[in-house]
KOLGU-651481 format. One record per atom (N, C-alpha, C): atom name; residue in three letters; x, y, z. Coordinates in pm, whole numbers. Layout:
# residues N
- atom,rest,c1,c2,c3
- CA,ALA,X,Y,Z
...
This chain:
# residues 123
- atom,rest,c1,c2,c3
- N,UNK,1599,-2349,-1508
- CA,UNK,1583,-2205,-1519
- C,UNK,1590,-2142,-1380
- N,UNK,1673,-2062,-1374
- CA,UNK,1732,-1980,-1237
- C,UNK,1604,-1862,-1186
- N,UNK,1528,-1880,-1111
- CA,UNK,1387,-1779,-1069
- C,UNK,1435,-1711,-961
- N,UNK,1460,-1635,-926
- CA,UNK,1443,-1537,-760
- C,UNK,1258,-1451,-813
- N,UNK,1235,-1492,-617
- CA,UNK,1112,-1429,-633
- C,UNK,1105,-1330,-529
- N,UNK,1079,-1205,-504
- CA,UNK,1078,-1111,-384
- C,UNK,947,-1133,-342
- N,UNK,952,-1137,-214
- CA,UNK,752,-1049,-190
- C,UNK,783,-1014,-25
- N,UNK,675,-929,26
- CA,UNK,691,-889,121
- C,UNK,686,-710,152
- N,UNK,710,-664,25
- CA,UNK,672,-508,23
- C,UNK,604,-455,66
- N,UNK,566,-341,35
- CA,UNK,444,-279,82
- C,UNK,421,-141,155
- N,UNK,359,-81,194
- CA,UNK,374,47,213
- C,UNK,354,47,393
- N,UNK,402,128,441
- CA,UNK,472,143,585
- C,UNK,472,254,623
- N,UNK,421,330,762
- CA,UNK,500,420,811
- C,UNK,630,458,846
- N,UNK,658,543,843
- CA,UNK,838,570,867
- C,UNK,793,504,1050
- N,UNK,918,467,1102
- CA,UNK,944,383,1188
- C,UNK,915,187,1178
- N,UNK,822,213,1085
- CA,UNK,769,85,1078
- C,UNK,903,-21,1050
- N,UNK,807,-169,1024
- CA,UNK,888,-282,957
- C,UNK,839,-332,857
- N,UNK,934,-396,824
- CA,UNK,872,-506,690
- C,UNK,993,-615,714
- N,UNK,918,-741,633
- CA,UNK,1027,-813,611
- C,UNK,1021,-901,474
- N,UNK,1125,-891,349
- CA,UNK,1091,-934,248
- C,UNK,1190,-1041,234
- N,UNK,1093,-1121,172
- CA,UNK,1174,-1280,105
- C,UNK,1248,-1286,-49
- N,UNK,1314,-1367,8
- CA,UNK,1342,-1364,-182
- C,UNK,1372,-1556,-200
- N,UNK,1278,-1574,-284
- CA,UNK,1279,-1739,-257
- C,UNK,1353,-1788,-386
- N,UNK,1492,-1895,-402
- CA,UNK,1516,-1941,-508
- C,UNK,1486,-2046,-595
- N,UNK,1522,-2082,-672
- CA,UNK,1470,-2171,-764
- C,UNK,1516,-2173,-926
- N,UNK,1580,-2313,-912
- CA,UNK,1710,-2354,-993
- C,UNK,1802,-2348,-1030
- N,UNK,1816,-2301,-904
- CA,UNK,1979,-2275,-849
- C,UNK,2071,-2362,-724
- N,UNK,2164,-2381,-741
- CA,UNK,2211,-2468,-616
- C,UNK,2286,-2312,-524
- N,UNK,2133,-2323,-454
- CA,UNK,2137,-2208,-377
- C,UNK,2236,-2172,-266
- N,UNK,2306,-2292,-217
- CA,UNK,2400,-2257,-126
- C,UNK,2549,-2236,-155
- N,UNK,2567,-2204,-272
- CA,UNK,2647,-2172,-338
- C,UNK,2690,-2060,-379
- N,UNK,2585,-1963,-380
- CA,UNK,2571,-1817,-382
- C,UNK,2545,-1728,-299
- N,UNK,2606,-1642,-354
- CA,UNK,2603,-1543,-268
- C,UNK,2499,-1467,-308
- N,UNK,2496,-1400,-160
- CA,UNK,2305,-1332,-204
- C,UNK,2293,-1215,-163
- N,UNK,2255,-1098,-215
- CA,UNK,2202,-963,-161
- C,UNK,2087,-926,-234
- N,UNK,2110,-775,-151
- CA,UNK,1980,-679,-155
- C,UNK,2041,-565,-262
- N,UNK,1950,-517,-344
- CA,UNK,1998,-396,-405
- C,UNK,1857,-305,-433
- N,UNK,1864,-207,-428
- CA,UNK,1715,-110,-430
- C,UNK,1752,18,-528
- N,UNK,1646,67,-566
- CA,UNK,1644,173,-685
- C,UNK,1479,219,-685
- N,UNK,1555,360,-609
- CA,UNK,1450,460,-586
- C,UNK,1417,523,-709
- N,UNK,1316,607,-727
- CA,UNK,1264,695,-878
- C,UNK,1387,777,-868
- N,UNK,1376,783,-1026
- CA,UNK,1484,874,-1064
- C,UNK,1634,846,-993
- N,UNK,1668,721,-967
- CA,UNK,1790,698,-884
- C,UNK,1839,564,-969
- N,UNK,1978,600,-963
- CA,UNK,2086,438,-1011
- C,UNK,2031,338,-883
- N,UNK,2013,258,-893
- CA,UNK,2015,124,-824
- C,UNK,2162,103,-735
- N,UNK,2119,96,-665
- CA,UNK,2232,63,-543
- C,UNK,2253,-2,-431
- N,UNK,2331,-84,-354
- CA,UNK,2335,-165,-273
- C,UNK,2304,-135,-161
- N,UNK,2245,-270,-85
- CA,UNK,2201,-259,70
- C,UNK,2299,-367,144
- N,UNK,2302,-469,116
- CA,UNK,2371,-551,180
- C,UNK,2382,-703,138
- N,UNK,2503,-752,141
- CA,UNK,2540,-909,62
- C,UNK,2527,-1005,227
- N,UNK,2522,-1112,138
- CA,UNK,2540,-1226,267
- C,UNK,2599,-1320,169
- N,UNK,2733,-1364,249
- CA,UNK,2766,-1502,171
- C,UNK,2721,-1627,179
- N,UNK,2748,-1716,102
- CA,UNK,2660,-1852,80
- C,UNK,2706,-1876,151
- N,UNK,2764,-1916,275
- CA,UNK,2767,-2005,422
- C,UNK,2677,-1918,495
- N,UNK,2697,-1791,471
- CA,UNK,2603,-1687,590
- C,UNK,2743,-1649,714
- N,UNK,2823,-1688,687
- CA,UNK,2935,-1618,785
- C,UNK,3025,-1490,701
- N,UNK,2983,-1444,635
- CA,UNK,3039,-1291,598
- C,UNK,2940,-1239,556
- N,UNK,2890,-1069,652
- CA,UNK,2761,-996,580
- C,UNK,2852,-825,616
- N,UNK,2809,-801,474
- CA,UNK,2847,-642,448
- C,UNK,2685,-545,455
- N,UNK,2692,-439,508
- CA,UNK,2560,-363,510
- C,UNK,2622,-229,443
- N,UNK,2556,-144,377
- CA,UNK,2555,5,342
- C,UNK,2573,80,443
- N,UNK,2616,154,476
- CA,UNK,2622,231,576
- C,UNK,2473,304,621
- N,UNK,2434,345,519
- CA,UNK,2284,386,530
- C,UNK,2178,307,627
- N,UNK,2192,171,633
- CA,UNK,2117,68,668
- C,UNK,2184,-1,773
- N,UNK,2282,-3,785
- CA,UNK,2344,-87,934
- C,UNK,2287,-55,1047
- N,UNK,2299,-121,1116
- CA,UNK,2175,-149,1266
- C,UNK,2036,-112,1225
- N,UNK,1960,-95,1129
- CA,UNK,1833,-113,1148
- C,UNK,1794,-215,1033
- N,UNK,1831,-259,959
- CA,UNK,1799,-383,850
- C,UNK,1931,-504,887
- N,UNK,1859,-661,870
- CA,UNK,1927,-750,904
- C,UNK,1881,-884,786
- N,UNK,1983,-891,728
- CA,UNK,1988,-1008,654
- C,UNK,2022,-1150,672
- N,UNK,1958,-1217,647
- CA,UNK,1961,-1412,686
- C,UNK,1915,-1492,561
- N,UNK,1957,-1608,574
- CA,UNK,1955,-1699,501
- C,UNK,1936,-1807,549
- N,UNK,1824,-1896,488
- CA,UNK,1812,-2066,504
- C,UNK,1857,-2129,358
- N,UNK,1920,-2174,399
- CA,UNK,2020,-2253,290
- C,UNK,1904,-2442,241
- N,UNK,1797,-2397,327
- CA,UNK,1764,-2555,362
- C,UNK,1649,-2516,278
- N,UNK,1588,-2368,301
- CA,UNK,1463,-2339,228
- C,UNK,1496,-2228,88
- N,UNK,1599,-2219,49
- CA,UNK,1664,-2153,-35
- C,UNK,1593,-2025,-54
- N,UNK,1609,-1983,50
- CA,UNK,1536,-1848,74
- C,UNK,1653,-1749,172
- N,UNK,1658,-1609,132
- CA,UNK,1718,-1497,187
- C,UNK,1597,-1344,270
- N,UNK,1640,-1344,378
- CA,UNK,1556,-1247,416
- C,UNK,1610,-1106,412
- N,UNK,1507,-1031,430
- CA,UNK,1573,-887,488
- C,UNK,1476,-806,564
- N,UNK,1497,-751,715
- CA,UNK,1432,-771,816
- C,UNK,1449,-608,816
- N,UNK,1343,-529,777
- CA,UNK,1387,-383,795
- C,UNK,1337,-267,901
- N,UNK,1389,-285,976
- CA,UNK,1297,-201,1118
- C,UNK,1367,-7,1115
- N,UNK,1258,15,1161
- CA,UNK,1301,185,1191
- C,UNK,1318,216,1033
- N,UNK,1225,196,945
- CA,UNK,1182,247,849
- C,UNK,1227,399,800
- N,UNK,1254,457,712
- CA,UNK,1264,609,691
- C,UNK,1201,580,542
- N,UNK,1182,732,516
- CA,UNK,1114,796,374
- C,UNK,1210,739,262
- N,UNK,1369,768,303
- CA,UNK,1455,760,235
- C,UNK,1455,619,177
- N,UNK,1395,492,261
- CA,UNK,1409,365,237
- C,UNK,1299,345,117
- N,UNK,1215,437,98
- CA,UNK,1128,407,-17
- C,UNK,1223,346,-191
- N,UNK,1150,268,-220
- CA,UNK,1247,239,-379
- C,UNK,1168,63,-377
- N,UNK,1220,32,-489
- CA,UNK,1192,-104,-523
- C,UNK,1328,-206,-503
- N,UNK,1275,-304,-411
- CA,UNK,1433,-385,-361
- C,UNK,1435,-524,-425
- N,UNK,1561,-532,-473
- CA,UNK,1584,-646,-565
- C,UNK,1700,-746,-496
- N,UNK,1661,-888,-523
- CA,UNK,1725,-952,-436
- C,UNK,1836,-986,-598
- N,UNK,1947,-1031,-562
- CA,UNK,2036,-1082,-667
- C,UNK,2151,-1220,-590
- N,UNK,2187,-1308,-719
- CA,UNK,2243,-1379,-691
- C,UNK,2424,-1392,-774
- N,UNK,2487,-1415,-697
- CA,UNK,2656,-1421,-754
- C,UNK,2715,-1540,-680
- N,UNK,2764,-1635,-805
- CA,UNK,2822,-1755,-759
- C,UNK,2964,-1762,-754
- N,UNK,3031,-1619,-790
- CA,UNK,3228,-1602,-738
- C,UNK,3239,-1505,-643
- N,UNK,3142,-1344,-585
- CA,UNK,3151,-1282,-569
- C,UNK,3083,-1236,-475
- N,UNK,3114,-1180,-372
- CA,UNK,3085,-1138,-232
- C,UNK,3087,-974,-261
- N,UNK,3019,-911,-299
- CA,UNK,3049,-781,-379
- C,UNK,2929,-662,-345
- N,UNK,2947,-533,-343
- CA,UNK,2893,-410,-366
- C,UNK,2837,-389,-498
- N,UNK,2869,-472,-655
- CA,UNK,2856,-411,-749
- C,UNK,2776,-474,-820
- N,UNK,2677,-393,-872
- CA,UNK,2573,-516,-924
- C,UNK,2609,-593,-1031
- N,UNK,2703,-546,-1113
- CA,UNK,2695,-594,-1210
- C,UNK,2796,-744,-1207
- N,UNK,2830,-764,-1065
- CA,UNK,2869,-901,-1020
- C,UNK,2762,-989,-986
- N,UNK,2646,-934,-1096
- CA,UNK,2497,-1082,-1033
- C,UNK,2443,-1129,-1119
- N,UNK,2466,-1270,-1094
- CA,UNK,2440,-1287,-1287
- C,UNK,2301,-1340,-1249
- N,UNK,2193,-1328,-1152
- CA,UNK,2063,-1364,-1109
- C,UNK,1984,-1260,-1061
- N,UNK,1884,-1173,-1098
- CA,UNK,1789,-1100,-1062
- C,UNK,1641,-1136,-1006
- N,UNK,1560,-1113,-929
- CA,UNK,1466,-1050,-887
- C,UNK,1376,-996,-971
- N,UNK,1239,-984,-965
- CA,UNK,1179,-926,-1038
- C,UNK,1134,-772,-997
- N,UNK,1163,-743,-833
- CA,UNK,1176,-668,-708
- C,UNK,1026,-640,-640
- N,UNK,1047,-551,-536
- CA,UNK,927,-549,-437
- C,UNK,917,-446,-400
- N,UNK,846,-350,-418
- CA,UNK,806,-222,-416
- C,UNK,773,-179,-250
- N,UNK,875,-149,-174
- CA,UNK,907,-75,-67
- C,UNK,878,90,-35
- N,UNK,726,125,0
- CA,UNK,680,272,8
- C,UNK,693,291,179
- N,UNK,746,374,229
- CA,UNK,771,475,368
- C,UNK,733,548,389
- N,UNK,604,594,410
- CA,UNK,488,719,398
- C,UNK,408,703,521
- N,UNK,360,841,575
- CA,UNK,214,875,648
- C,UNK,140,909,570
């Protein structure tokens, strides 16, 4: 049975950091490809950034480039996402997903979900 687990959320000042995990399990994890996808209230769910299963091709949102950074241990079948310089806007719940053909923007290329991690950006 294929598990992704997020944790690492939590509530933050704008500028702040966080850094959330997403740990796998029963999956032959280096095989997939792995991102971030988040969905604010009242918002479609939408992408942050993929990393491919070697970790040598990473796409970011434009929204998020240079201040969030994604990695992978292939050894601990775990994906990070390292989010510095925080904004309001980054508030939403972030879901890690997995795709074993597809290096992709679209969620509906993930046949592995997250249960997600509730990301608040507030004073």
């Amino acid at each position: 049975q294929v598990q992704l687990v997020e944790s690492g959320g939590g509530l933050v000042q704008p500028g702040g950091s966080l850094r959330l995990t997403c740990a796998a399990s029963g999956v032959s994890f280096s095989m997939y490809h792995m991102a971030w996808f988040r969905q604010a209230p009242g918002k479609e769910r939408e992408f942050v950034v993929v990393i491919s299963a070697t970790g040598d091709y990473i796409n970011y949102d434009a929204s998020v480039k240079g201040r969030f950074t994604i990695s992978r241990d292939n050894a601990k079948n775990t994906v990070y996402l390292q989010m510095n310089n925080l904004k309001a806007e980054d508030t939403a719940v972030y879901y890690c997903a997995a795709s074993r053909g597809y290096v992709s923007i679209y969620d509906y290329l993930y046949q592995y979900w997250g249960q997600g991690t509730q990301v608040t950006v507030s004073s």
